[in-house]
Backbone as CSV, one residue per row, in Angstrom:
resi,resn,N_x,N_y,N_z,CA_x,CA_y,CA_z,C_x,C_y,C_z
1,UNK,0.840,-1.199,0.000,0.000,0.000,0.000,0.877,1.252,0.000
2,UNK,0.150,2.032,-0.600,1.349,3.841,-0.721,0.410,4.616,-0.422
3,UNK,0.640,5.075,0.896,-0.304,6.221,1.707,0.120,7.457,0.947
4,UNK,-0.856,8.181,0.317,-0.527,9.562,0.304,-1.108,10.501,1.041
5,UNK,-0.198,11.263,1.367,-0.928,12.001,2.600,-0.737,13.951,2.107
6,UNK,-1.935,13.961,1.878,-2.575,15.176,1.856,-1.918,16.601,3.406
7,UNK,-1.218,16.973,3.183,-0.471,18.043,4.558,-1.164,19.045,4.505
8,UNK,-2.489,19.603,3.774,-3.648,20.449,4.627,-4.675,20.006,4.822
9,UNK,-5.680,20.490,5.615,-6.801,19.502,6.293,-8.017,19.849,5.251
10,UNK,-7.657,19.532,4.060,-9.247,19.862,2.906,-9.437,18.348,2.386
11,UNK,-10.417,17.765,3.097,-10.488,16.300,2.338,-10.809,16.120,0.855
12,UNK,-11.626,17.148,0.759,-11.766,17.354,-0.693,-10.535,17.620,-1.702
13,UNK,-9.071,18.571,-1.336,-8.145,18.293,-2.284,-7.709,16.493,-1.762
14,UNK,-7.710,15.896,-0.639,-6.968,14.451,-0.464,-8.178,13.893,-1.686
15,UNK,-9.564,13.865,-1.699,-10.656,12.998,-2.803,-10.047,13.259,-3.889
16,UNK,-9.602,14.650,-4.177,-9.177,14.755,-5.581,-7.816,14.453,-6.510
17,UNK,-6.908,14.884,-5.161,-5.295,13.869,-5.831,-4.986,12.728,-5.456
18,UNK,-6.122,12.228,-4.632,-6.129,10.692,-5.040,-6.687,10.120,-5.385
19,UNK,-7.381,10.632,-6.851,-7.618,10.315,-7.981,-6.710,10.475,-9.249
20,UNK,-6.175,11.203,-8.857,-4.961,11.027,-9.834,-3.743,10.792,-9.638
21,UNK,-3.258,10.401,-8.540,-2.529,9.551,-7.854,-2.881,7.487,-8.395
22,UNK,-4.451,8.222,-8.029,-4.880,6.080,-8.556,-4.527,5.951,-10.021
23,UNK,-5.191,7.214,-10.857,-4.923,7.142,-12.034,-3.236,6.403,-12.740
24,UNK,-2.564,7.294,-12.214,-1.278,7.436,-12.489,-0.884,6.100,-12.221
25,UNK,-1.051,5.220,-10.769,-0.735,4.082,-10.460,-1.341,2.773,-11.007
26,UNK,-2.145,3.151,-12.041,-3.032,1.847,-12.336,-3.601,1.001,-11.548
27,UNK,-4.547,0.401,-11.435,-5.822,-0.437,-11.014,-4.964,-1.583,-9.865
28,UNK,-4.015,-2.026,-10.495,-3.115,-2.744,-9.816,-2.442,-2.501,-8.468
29,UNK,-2.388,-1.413,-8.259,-1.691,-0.394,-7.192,-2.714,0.017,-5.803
30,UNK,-2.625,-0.524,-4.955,-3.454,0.348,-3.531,-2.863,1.468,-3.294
31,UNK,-3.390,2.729,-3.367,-2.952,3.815,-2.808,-3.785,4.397,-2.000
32,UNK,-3.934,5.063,-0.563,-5.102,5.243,0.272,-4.441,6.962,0.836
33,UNK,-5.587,7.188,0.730,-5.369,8.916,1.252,-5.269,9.128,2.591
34,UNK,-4.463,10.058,3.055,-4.351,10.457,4.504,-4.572,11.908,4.591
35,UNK,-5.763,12.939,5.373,-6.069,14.313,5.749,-5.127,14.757,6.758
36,UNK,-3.801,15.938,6.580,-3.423,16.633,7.807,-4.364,16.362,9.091
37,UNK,-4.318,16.244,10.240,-5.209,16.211,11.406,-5.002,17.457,11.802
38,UNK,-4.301,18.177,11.250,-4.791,20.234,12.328,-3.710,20.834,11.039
39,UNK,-3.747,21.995,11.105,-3.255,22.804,10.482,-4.239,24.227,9.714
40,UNK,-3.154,24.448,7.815,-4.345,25.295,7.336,-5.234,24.298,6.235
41,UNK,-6.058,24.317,5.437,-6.911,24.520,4.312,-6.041,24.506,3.380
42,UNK,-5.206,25.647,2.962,-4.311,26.050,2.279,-2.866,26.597,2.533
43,UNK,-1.852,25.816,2.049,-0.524,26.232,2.402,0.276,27.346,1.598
44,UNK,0.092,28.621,2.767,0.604,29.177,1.426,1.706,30.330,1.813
45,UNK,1.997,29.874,3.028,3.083,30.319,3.542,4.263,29.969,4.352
46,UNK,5.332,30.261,4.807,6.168,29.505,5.096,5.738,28.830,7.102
47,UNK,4.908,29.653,7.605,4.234,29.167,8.762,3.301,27.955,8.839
48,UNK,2.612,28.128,7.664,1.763,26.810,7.628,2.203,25.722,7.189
49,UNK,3.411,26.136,6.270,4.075,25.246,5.853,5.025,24.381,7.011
50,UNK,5.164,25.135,7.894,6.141,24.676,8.832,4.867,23.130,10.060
51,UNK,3.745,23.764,10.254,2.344,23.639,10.902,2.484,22.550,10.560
52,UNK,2.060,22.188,8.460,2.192,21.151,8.140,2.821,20.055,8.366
53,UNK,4.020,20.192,8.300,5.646,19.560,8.945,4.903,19.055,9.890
54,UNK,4.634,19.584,11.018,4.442,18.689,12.308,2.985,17.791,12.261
55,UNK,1.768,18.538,10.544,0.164,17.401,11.243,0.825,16.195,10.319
56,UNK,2.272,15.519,9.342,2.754,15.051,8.450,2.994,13.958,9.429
57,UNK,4.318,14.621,10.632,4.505,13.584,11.354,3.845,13.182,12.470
58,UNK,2.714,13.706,12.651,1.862,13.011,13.518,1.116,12.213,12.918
59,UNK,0.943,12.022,11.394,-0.003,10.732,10.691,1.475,9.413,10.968
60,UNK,2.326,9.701,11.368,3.344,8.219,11.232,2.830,7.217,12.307
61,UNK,2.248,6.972,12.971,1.419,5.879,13.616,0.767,5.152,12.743
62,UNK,-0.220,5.930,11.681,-1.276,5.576,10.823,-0.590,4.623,9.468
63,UNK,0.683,4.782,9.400,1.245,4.455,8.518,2.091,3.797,8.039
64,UNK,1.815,2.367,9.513,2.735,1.291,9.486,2.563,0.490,8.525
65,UNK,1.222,0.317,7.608,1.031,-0.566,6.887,1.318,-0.307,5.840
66,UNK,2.155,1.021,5.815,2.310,1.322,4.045,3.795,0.578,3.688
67,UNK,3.865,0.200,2.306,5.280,0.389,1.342,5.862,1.462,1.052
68,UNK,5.199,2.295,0.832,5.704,3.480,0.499,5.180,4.765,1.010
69,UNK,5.757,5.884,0.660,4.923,7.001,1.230,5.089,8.079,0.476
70,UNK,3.928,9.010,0.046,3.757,10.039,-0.856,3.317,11.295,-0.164
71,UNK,4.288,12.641,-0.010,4.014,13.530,0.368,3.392,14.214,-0.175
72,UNK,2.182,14.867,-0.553,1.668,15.489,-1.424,1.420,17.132,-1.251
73,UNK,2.220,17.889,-0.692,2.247,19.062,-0.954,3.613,19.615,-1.360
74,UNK,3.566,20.490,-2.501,4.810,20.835,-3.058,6.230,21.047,-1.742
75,UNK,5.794,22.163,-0.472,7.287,21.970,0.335,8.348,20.610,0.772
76,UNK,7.147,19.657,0.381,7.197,18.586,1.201,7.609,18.255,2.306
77,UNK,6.587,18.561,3.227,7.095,19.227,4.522,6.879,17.646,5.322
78,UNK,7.760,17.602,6.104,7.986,16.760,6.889,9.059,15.407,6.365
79,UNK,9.144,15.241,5.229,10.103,14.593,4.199,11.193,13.840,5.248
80,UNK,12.016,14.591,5.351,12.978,13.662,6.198,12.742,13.598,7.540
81,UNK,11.992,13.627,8.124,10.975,13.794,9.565,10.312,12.192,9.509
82,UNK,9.977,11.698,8.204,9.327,10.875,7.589,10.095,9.172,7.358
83,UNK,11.177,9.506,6.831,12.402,8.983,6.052,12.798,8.479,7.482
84,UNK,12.947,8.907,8.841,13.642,8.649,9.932,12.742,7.636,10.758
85,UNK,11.700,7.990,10.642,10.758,7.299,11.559,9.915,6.040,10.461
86,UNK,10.092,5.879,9.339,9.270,4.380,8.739,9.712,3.744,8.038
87,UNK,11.079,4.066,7.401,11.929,3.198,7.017,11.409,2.508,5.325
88,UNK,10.572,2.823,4.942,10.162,2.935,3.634,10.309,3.817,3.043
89,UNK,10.458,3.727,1.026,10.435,5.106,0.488,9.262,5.890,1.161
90,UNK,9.783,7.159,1.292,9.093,8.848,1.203,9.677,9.523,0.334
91,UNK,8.492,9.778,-0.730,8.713,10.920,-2.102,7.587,11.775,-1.335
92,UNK,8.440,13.118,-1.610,7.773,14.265,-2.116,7.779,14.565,-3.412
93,UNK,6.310,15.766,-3.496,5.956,15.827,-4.515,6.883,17.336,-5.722
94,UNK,7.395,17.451,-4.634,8.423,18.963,-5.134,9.748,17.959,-5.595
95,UNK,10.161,17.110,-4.863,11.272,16.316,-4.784,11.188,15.461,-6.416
96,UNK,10.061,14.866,-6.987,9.579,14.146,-7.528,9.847,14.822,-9.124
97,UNK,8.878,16.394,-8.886,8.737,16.948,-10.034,9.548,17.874,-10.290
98,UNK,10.675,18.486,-9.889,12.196,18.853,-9.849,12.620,17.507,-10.792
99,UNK,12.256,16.427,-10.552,14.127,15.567,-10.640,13.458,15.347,-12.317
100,UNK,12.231,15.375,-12.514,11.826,15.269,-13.736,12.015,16.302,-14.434
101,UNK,11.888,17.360,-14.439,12.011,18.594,-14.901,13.219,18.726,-14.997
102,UNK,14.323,18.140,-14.772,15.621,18.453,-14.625,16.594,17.532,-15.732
103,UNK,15.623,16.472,-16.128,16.103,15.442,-16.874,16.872,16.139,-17.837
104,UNK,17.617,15.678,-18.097,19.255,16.001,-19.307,19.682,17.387,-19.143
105,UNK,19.548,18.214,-17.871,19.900,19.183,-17.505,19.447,20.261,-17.764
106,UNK,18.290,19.786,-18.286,16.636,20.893,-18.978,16.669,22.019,-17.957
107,UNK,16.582,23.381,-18.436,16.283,24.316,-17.726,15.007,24.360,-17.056
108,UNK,14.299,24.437,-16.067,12.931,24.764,-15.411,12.940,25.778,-14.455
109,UNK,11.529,25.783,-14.367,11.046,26.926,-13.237,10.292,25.816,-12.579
110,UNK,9.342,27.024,-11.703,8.184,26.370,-10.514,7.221,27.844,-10.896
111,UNK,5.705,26.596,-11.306,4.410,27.845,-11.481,4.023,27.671,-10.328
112,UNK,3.273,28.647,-9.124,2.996,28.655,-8.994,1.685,29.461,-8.111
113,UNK,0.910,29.630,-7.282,0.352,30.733,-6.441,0.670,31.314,-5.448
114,UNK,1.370,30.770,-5.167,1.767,31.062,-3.559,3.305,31.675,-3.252
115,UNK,2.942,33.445,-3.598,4.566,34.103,-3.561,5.379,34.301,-2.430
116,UNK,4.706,33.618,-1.565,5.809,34.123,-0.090,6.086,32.095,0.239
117,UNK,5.764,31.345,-0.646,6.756,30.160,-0.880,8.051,30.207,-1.822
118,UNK,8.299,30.961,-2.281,9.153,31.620,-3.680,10.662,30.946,-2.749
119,UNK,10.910,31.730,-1.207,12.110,31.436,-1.293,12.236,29.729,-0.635
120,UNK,11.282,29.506,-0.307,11.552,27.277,0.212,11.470,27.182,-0.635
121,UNK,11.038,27.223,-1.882,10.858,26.532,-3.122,12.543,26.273,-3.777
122,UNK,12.937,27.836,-3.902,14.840,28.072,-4.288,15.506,27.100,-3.371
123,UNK,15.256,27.249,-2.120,16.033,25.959,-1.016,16.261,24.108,-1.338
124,UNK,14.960,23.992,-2.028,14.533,22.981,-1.936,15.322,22.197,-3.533
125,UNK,15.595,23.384,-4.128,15.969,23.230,-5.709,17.390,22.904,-5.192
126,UNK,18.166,23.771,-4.534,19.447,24.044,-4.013,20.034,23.002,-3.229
127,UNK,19.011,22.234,-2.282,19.282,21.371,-1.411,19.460,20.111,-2.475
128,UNK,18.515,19.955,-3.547,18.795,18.707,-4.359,19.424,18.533,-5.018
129,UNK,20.451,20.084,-5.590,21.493,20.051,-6.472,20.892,20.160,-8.099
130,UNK,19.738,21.086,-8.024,19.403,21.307,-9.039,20.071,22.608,-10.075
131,UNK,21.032,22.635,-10.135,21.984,23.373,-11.350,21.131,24.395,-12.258
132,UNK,19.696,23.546,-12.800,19.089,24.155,-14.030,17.996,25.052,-13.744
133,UNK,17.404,24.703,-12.388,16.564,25.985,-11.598,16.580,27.483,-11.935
134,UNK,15.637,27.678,-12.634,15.700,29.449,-13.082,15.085,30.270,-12.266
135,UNK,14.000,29.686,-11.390,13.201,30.149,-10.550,11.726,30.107,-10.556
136,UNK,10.740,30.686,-9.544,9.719,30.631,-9.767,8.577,31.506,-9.576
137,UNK,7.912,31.278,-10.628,6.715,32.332,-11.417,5.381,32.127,-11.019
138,UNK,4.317,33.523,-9.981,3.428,33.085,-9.474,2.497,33.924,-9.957
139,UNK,1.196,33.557,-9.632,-0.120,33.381,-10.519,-0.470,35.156,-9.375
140,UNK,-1.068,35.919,-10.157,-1.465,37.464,-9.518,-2.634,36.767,-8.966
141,UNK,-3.201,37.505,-7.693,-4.555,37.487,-7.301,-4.253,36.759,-5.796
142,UNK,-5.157,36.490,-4.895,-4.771,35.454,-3.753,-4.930,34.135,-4.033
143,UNK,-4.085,34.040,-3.669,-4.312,32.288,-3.918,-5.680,31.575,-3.330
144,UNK,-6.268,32.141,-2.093,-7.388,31.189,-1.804,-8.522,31.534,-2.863
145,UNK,-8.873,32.779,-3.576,-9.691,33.131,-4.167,-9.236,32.592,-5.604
146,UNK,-8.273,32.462,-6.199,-7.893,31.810,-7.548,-8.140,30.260,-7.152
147,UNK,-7.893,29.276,-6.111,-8.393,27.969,-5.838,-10.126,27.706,-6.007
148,UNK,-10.925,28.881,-5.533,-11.961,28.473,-5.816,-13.057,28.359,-6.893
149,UNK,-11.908,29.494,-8.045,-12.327,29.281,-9.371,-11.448,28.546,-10.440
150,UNK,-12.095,27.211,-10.871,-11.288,26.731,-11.828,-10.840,27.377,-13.005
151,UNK,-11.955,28.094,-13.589,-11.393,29.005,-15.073,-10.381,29.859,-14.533
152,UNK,-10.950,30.859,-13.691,-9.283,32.259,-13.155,-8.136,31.273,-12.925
153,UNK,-8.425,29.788,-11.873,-6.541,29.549,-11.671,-6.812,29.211,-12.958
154,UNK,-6.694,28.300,-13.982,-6.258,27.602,-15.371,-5.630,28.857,-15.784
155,UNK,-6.312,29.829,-16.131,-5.920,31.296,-16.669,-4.726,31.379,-16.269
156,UNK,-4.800,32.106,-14.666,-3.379,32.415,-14.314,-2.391,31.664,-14.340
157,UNK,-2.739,30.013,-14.088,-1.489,29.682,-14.063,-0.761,29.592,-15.303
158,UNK,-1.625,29.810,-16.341,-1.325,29.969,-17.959,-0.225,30.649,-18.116
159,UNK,-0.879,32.084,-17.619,-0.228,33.573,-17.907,1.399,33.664,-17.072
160,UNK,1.099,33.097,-15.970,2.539,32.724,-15.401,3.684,31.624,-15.965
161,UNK,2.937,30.915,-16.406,3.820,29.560,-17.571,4.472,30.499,-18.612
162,UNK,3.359,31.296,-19.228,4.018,31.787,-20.087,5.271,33.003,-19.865
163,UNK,4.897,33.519,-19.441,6.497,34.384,-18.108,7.346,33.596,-17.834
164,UNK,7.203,32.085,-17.465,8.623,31.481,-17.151,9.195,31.008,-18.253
165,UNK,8.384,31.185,-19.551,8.833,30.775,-20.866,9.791,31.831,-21.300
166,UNK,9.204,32.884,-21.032,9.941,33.813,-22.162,11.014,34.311,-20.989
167,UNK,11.358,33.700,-19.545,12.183,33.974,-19.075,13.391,32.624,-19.050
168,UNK,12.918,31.571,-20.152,14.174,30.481,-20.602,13.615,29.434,-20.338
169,UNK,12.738,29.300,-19.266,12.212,27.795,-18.866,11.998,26.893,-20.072
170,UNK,13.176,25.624,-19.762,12.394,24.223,-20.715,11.612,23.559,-20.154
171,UNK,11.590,23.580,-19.341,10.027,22.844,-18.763,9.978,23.595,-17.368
172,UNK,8.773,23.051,-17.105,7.724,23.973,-15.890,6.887,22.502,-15.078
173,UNK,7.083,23.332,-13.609,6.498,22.232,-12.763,5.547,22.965,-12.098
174,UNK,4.341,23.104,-12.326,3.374,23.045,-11.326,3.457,22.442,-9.752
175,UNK,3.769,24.205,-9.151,3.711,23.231,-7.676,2.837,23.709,-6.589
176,UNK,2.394,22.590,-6.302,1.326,22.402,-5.335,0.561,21.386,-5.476
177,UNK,0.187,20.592,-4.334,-0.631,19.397,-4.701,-1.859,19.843,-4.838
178,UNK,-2.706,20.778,-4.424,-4.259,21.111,-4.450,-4.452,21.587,-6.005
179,UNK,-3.118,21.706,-6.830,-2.712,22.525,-8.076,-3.098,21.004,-9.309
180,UNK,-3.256,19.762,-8.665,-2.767,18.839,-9.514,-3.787,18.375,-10.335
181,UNK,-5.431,19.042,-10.316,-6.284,19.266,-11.328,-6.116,20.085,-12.123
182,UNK,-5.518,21.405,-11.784,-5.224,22.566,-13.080,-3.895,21.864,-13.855
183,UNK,-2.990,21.468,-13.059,-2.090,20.719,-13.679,-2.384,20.498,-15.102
184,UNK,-3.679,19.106,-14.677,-3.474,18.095,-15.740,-4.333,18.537,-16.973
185,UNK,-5.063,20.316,-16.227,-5.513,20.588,-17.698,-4.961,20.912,-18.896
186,UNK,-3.720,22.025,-17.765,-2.796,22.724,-18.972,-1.689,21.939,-19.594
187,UNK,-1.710,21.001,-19.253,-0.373,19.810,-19.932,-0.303,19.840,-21.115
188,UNK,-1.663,19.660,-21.747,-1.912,19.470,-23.273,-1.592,20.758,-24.163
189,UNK,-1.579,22.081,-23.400,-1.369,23.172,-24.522,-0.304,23.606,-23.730
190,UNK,0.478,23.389,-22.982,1.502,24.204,-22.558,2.570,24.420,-23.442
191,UNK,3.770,25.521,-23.304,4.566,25.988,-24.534,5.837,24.964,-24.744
192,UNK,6.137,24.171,-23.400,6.977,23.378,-23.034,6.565,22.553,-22.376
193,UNK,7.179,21.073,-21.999,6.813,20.716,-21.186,6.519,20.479,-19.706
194,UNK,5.545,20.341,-19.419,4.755,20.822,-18.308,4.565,19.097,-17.082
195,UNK,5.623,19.393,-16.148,5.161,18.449,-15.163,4.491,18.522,-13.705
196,UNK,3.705,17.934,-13.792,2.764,17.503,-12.682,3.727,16.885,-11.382
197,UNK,3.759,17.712,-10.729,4.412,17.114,-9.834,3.523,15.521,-8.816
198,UNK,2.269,15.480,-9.006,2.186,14.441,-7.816,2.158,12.924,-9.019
199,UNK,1.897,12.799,-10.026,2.100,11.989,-11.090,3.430,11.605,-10.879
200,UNK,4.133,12.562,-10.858,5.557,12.208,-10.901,6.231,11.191,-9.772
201,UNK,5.745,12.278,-8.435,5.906,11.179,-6.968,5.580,9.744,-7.512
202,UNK,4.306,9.388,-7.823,3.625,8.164,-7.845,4.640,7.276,-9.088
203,UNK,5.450,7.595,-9.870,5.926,6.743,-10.472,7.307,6.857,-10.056
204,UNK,8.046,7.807,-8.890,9.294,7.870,-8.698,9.242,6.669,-7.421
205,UNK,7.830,6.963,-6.596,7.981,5.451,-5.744,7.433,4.411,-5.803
206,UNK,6.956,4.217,-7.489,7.167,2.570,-8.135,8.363,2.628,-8.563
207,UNK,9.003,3.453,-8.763,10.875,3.183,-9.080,11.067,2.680,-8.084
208,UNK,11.105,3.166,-6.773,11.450,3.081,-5.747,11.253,1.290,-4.941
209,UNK,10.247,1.225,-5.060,9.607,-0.044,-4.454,9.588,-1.274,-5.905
210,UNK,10.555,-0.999,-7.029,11.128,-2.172,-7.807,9.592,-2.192,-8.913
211,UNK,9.308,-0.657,-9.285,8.276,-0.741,-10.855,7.323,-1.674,-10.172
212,UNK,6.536,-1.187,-9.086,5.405,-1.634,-8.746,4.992,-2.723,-7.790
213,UNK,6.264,-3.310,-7.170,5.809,-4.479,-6.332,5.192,-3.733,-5.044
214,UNK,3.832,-3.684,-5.301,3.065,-2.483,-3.933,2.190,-3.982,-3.756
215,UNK,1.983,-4.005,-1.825,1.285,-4.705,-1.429,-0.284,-4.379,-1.059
């Protein structure tokens, strides 16, 4: 089994990226959702982000029965908090869609809403030894009010893709897990290629666990 665990308390984004989490894993694959137990709704700063970190490692009780483990918010907060205490892969989803975006030393950015994540995001590039990191490009408006309309985020996160284009980006990672429905709209017309970061997790820990041997 590969718990993914949702690090804000909206069950409704955990219903929705783990559906495309199942997607991604095929029929064959158990993957079961886990809700933050306290925190925000929406992560969209480096406090909640931190909040997160701690409702991440308080699901590690819940999560003896997994093979694997899927962080699903872009900081991937609690990551090596994670890694220490269960002794199975833990992918994050920033971790995941970086190493893809990075393939043959491809230049990328990070789209996304949330501008006072701008500098964990640079850390997180830096910490993995990402060389090709150009930086990252965020969507105008507040982020909780662009989440609750699907047409405005698709839009913005458009209009920001296209800014990290004409600022060099070869590919672009959508980050945020609550992001991973607009994701999978704009994939198809984006100017470059465009990765989904929680797709990515889900096949970096069937790499991980030997291309699928999930119990």
């Amino acid at each position: 089994m590969i718990a993914m665990i949702n690090p804000n308390t909206s069950t409704a984004t955990t219903a929705a990226m783990l559906r495309i989490a199942r997607e991604t894993a095929g029929p064959d694959v158990d993957i079961r959702g886990f809700t933050a137990p306290f925190g925000a709704s929406l992560i969209t700063n480096p406090q909640a982000l931190a909040e997160a970190e701690q409702a991440v490692i308080a699901l590690a009780p819940e999560l003896s029965q997994a093979s694997a483990v899927i962080i699903a918010a872009f900081g991937d907060p609690g990551l090596s908090a994670l890694r220490e205490r269960l002794h199975v892969p833990v992918t994050g989803i920033a971790e995941a869609g970086m190493q893809e975006a990075a393939e043959g030393k491809r230049t990328f950015a990070v789209v996304t809403t949330t501008p006072d994540l701008v500098d964990p995001i640079a850390e997180m590039a830096s910490r993995n030894g990402h060389a090709t990191f150009i930086g990252t490009w965020t969507t105008k408006g507040d982020p909780a009010s662009l989440m609750s309309n699907a047409s405005d985020l698709r839009d913005a996160l458009a209009e920001a893709c296209a800014r990290a284009v004409r600022a060099g980006a070869g590919a672009i990672v959508i980050g945020g897990g609550p992001l991973a429905q607009a994701a999978r709209g704009l994939s198809a017309t984006a100017p470059v290629p465009l990765i989904e970061p929680l797709p990515a997790a889900v096949r970096l820990s069937l790499m991980r666990l030997g291309q699928g041997g999930v119990q």
